[in-house]
C-alpha positions as CSV (number, residue, x, y, z in Angstrom):
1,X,94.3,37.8,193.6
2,X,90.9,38.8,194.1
3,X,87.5,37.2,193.3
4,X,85.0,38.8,191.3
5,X,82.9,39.9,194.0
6,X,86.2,41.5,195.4
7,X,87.0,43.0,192.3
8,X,83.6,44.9,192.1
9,X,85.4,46.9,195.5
10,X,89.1,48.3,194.2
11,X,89.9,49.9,190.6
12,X,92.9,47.1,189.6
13,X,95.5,47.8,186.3
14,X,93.1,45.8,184.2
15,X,90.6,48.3,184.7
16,X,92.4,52.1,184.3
17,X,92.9,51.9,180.4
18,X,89.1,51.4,180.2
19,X,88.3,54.1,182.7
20,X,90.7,55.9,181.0
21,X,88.3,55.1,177.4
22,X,91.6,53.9,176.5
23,X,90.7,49.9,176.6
24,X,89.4,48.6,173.0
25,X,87.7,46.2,174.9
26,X,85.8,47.5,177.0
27,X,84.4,51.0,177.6
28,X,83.3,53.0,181.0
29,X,80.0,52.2,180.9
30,X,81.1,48.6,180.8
31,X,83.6,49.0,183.2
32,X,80.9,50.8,185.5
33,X,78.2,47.8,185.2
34,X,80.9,45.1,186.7
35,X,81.7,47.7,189.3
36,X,78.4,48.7,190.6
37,X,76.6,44.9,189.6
38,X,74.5,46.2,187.2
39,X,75.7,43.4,184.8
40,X,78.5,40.1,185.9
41,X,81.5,39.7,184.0
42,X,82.1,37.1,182.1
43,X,83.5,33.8,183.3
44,X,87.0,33.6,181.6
45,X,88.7,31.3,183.4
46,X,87.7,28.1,181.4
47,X,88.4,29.7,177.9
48,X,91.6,28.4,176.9
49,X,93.7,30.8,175.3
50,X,93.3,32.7,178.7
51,X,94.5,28.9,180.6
52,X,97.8,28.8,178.8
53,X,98.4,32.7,179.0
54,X,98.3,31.8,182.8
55,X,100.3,28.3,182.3
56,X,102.5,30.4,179.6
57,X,103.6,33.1,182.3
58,X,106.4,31.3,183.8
59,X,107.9,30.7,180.5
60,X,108.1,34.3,179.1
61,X,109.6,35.0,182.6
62,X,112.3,32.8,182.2
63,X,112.9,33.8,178.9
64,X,113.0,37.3,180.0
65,X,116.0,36.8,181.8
66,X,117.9,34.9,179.1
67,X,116.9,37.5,176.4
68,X,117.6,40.3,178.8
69,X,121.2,38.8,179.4
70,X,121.8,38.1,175.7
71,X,120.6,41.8,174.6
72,X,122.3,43.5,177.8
73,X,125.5,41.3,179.4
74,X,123.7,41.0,182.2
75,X,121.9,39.1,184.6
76,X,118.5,40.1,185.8
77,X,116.5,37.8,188.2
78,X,112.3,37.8,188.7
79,X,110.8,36.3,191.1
80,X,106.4,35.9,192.1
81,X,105.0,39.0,193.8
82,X,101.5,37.7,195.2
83,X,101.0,40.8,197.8
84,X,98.0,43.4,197.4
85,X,99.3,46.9,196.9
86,X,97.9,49.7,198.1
87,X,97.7,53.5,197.0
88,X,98.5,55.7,200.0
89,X,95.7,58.1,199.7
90,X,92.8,56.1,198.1
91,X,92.5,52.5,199.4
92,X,90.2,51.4,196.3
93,X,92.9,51.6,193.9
94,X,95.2,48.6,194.3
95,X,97.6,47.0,192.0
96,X,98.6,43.0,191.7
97,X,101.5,42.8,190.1
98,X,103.3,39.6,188.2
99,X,106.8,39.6,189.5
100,X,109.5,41.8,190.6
101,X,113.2,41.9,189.5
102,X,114.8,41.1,192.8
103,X,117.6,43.5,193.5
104,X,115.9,46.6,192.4
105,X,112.6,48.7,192.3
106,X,111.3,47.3,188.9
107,X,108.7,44.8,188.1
108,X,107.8,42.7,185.5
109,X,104.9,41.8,183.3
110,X,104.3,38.8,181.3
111,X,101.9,38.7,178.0
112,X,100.9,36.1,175.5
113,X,99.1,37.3,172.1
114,X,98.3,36.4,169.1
115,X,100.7,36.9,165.6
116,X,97.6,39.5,164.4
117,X,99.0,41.7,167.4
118,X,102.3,41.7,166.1
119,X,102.4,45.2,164.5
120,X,101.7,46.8,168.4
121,X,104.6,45.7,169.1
122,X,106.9,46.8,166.4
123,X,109.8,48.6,167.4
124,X,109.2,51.1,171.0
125,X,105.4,50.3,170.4
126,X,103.7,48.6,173.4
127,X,99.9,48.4,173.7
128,X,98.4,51.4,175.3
129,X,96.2,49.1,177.9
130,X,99.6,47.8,178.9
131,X,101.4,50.4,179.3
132,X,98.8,51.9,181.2
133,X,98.7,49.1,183.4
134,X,102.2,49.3,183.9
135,X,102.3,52.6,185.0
136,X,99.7,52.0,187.0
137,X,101.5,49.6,189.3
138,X,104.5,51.6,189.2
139,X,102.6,54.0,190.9
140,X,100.6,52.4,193.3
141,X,103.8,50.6,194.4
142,X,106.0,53.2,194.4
143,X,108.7,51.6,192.1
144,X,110.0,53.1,189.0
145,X,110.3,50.6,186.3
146,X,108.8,48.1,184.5
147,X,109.9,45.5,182.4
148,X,107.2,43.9,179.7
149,X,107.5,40.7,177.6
150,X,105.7,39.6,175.8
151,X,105.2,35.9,173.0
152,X,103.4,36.7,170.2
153,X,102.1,33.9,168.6
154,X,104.2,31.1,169.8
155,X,106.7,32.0,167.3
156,X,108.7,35.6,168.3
157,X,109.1,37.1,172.0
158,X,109.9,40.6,172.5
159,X,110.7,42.9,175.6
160,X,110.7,46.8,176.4
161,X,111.4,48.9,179.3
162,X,108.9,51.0,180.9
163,X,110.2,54.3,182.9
164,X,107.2,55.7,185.5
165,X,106.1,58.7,184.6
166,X,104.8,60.4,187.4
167,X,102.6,63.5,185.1
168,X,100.4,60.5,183.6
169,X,100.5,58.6,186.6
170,X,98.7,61.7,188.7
171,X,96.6,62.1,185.3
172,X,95.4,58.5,186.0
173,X,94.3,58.6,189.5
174,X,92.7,61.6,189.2
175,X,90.6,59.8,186.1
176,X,90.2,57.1,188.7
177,X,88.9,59.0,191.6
178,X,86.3,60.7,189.4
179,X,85.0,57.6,188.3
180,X,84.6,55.7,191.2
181,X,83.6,58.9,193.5
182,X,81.3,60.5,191.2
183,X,80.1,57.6,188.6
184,X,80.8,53.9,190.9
185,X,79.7,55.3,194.6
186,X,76.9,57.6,193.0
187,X,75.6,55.1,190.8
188,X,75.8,57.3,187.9
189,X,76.6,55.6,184.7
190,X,79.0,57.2,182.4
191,X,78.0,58.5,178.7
192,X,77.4,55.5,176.2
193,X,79.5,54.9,173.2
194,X,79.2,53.5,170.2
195,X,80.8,50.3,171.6
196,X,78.2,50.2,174.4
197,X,74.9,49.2,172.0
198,X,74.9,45.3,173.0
199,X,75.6,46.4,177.1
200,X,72.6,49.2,176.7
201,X,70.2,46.5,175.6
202,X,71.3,44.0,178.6
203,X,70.7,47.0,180.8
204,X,67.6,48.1,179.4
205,X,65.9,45.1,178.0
206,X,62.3,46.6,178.0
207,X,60.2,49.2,178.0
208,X,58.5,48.5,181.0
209,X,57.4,52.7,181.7
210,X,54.6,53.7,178.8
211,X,55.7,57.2,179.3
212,X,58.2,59.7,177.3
213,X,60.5,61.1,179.0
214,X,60.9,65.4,179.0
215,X,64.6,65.6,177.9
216,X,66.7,69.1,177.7
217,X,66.5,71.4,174.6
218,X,70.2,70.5,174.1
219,X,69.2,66.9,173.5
220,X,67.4,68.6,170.1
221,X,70.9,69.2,168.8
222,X,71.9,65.5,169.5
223,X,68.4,64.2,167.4
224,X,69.6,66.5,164.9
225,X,72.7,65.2,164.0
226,X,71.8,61.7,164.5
227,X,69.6,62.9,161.8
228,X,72.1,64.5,159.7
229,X,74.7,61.5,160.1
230,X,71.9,58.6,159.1
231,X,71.2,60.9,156.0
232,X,74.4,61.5,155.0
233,X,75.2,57.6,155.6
234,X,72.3,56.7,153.0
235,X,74.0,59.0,150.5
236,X,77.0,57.2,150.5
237,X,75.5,53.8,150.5
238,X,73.4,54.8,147.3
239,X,76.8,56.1,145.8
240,X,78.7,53.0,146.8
241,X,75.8,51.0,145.3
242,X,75.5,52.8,141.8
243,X,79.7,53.1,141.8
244,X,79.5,49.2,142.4
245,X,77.0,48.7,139.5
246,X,78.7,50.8,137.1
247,X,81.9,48.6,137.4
248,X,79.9,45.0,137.2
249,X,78.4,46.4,133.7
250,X,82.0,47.3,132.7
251,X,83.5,43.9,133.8
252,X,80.1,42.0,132.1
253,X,81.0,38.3,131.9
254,X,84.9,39.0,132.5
255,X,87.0,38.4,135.4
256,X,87.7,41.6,136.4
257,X,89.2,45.3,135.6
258,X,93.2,46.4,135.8
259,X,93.9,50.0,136.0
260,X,97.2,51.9,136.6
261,X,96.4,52.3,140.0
262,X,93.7,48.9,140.8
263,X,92.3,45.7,140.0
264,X,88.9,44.9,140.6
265,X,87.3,41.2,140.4
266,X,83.8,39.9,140.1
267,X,84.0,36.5,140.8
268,X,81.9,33.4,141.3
269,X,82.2,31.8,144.5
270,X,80.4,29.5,146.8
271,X,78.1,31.3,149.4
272,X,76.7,30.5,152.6
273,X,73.8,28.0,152.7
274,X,70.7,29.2,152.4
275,X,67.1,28.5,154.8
276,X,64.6,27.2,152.8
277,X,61.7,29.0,154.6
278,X,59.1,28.4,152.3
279,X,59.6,25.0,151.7
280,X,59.9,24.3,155.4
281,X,56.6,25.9,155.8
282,X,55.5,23.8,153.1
283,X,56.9,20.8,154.9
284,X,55.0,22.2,158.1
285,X,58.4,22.2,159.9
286,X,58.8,25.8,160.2
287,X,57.0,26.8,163.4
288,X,59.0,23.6,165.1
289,X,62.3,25.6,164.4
290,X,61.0,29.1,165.0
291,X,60.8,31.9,168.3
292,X,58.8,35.1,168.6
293,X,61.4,37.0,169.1
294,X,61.2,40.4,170.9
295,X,63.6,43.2,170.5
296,X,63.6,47.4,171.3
297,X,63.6,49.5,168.4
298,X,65.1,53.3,167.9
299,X,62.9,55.1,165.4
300,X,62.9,59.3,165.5
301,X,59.9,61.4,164.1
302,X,59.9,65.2,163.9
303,X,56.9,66.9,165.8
304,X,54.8,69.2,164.2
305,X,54.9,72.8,166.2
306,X,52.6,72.5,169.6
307,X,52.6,69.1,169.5
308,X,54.1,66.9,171.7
């Protein structure tokens, strides 16, 4: 396996759904920081859920092969597969795969999760980062199928077949190419998304240049619906809050509502404790617990004509 440091060098499975803006865990921009050093990745390795999906690995393997043998008749065998593979045209994009099933060109991938995952799993449903992955290494190995299985928390294991498909494979390296030829190699990040705010502000923690920047008329069109959007959004907060009041006054000093359709409660319960500020400054302990803190803030103003 590689280090981080080598990681920084190849485009691995873990990373194509996310090139791909098919991770919901991390986006391209994200993806494209690690890669070029513009932030670290996190350390992992000592978090423990990610220790016993390691330690848990061998176990879904060998339950593989029972499961596979109870649902099928037959006997399937995986064995460890620590080699580095290699695409044939583009040396960056490797693939490190679990296991193999020996006998055959098919490997095998072994997940843990949590029960809250169950429902990607239901029926022919497997996670589209991991199938992704899977066709990934297919690909890059030259092989043509994958097993998956996967416990789910602790409780339920389940197993599905991957076939390669060659279309989405092609579809993925070309994605991949781009990103590292024309985003990774050109140090060119890739558009933000929604997702992206925290990473933006660990990129950009300052404003360390006084000056405005000249951007392209298009960039008016963007304002504008940024605009638009936060209007629109204030709307339907104000609506939310008077539909909200309305059905407080009608509940009064009941329970709650029924309707044919709903039931709607207003009830008393204990919320989160609350700072005393004012008593703390009264106490003159409130500077001893305090930080100026220091933060970049978004505001939009429309110019008048001729000015700038």
């Amino acid at each position: 396996m590689f280090t981080n440091e080598e990681r920084k060098k190849v485009i691995g499975g873990s990373d194509i759904a996310s090139i791909m803006s098919l991770n919901p865990w991390k986006t391209p921009l994200q993806a494209w920081a690690e890669k070029t050093g513009e932030i670290v990745p996190d350390d992992i390795s000592g978090i423990e859920r990610v220790e016993l999906g390691t330690e848990l690995e061998e176990f879904v393997s060998k339950k593989f092969e029972r499961r596979y043998k109870k649902d099928t008749g037959e006997d399937i065998k995986v064995r460890r597969d620590t080699r580095t593979f290699r695409h044939s045209k583009y040396e960056y994009m490797v693939a490190h795969i679990d296991r193999r099933i020996v006998g055959s060109d098919a490997i095998f991938e072994a997940k843990t999760t949590s029960a809250f995952n169950d429902k990607s799993w239901k029926e022919e449903e497997i996670p589209t980062p991991y199938l992704l992955q899977c066709t990934w290494y297919l690909g890059i190995t030259g092989m043509h199928k994958a097993y998956i299985g996967c416990l789910i928390g602790g409780q339920k294991f389940v197993w599905k077949e991957i076939s390669f498909d060659q279309e989405l494979f092609d579809t993925m390296v070309e994605k991949a190419r781009d990103f590292w030829e024309n985003y990774v190699q050109k140090k060119v990040p890739p558009m933000a998304v929604g997702d992206d705010s925290d990473l933006l502000v660990e990129l950009f923690p300052k404003d360390s240049s006084p000056e405005f920047i000249q951007a392209h008329e298009e960039t008016n069109d963007m304002i504008s619906l940024l605009q638009e959007t936060k209007m629109h959004l204030k709307e339907m907060v104000d609506e939310k809050k008077d539909i909200e009041s309305r059905l407080k006054q009608m509940i009064g000093d009941n329970v709650g509502i029924i309707t044919s359709m709903f039931k709607v409660s207003w009830k008393s319960q204990r919320g989160a404790p609350r700072i005393l500020s004012e008593k703390m400054k009264e106490e003159n302990v409130y500077n001893k617990y305090t930080e100026e803190t220091e933060k970049r803030v978004m505001r939009v103003a429309k110019l008048k004509e001729g000015k700038k």
